[in-house]
C-alpha positions in Angstrom: 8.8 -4.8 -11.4 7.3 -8.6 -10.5 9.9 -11.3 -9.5 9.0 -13.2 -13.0 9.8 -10.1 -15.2 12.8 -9.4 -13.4 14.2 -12.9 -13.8 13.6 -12.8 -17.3 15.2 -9.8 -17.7 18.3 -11.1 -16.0 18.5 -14.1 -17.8 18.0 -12.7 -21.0 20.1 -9.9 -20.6 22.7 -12.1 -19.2 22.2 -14.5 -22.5 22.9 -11.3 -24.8 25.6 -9.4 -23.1 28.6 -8.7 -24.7 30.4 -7.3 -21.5 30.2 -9.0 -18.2 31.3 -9.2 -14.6 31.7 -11.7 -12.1 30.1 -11.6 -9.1 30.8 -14.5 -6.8 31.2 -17.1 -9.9 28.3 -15.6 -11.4 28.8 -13.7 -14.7 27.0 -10.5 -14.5 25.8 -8.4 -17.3 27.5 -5.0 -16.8 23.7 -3.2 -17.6 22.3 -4.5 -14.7 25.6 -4.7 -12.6 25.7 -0.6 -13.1 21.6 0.0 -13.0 20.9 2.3 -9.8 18.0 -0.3 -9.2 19.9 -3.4 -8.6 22.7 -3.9 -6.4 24.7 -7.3 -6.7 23.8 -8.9 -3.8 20.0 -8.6 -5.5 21.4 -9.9 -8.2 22.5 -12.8 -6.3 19.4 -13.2 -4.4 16.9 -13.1 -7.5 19.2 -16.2 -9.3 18.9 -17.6 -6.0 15.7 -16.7 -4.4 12.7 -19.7 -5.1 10.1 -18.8 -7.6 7.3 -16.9 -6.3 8.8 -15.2 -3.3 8.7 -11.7 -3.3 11.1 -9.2 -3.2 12.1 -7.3 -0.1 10.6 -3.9 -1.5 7.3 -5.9 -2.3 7.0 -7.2 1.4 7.9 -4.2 3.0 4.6 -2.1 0.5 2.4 -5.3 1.7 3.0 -5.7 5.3 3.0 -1.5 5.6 -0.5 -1.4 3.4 -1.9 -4.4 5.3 -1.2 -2.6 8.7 -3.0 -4.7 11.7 -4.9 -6.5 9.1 -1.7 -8.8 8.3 -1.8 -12.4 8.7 1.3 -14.3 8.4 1.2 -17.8 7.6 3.7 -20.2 8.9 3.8 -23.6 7.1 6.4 -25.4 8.8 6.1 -28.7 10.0 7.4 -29.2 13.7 7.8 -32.8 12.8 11.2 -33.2 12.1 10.3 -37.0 11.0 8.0 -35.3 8.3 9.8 -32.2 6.9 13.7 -32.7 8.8 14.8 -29.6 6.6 12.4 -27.3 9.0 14.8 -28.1 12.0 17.4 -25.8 10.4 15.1 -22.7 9.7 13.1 -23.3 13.2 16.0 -23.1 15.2 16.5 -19.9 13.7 12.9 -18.3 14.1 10.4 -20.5 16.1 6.4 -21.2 15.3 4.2 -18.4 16.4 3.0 -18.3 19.7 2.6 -16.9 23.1 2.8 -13.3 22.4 5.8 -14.0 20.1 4.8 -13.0 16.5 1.4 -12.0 17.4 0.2 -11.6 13.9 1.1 -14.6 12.9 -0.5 -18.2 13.1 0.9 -22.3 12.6 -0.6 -23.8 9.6 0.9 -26.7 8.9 0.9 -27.1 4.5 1.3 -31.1 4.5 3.3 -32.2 0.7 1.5 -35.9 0.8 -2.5 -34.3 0.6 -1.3 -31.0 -0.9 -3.0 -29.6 1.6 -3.3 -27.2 4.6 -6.0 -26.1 7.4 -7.8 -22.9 5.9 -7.2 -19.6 8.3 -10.2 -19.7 10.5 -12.1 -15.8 11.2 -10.3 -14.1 8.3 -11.9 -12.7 5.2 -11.1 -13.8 1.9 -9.5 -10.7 1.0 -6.8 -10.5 4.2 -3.6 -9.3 3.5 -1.6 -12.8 3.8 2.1 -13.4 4.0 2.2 -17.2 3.7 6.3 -18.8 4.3 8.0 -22.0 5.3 11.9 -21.3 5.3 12.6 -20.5 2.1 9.7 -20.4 0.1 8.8 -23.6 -1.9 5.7 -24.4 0.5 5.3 -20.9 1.3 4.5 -21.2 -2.7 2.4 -23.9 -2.2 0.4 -22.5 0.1 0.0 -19.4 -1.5 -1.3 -21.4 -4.3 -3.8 -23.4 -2.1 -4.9 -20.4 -0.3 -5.5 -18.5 -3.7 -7.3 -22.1 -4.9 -9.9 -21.2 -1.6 -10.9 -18.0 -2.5 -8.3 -15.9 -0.6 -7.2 -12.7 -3.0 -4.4 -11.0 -0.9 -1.8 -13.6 -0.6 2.0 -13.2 -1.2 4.6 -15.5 -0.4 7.5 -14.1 1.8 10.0 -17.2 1.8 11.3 -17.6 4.9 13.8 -16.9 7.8 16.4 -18.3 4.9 15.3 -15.3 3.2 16.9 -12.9 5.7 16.2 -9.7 3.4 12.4 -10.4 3.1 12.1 -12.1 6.7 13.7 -8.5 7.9 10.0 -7.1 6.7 7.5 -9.6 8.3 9.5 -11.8 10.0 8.6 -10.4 14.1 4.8 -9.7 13.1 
């Protein structure tokens, strides 16, 4: 099930229900609380996981389909005058380089042109994980990237994201 339908589902099922929970000062519905399919820290991660980043399960089918093919996109801005909030998440996973996360490459997505440099030597139809560290430029890139022709692109969040940075997160 997509990220988008799940959230609706949450939030609509959590509008309607009758019976609830709580969970960590969130009021559960007791459906999805006692579904086999969601546990409650996924509960707590899709009411707080950005838009557009996808689930653990859907990284974890992309990376294992997209084999040596994979190219992960880091988007964070070394800069710490330009993007400070990278500082945080890069002290927890650095940029790619020198043999550490080989499949992976530095493309800085820049919020004042809405822009960022273009993967150079990879088809258009490359299995992409794009992330910054938690997801809201890994969005925009995604977006951008999609915008320039590219047709495998998922957004994986970031190192903030430990669940879906535990799928791509060394490549």
């Amino acid at each position: 099930m997509n990220q988008f339908v799940r959230r609706f589902a949450f939030h609509s099922t959590l509008l309607l229900a009758c019976s609830s929970r709580h969970v960590n000062s969130f009021v559960v519905p007791r459906a999805i609380t006692t579904s086999s399919s969601f546990t409650h820290s996924s509960v707590l991660h899709m009411s707080t996981r950005k838009a557009g980043v996808a689930s653990p399960e859907e990284l974890k089918a992309f990376v294992e389909s997209a084999g040596s093919d994979l190219l992960v996109v880091d988007v964070r801005n070394p800069d710490a005058d330009v993007e400070p909030g990278d500082q945080k998440s890069l002290a927890v996973a650095a940029l790619p380089g020198d043999g550490y996360r080989p499949m992976a490459k530095s493309l800085v997505y820049d919020r004042s042109t809405s822009s960022m440099p273009l993967p150079e030597g990879v088809s258009k139809d490359a299995p992409i994980i794009t992330h910054c560290g938690g997801g809201g430029r890994g969005q925009l890139a995604k977006e951008f990237l999609e915008a320039n022709g590219f047709t495998n692109v998922v957004n994986g969040g970031g190192p903030k994201e430990t669940d879906c940075w535990a799928e791509y997160g060394e490549k």
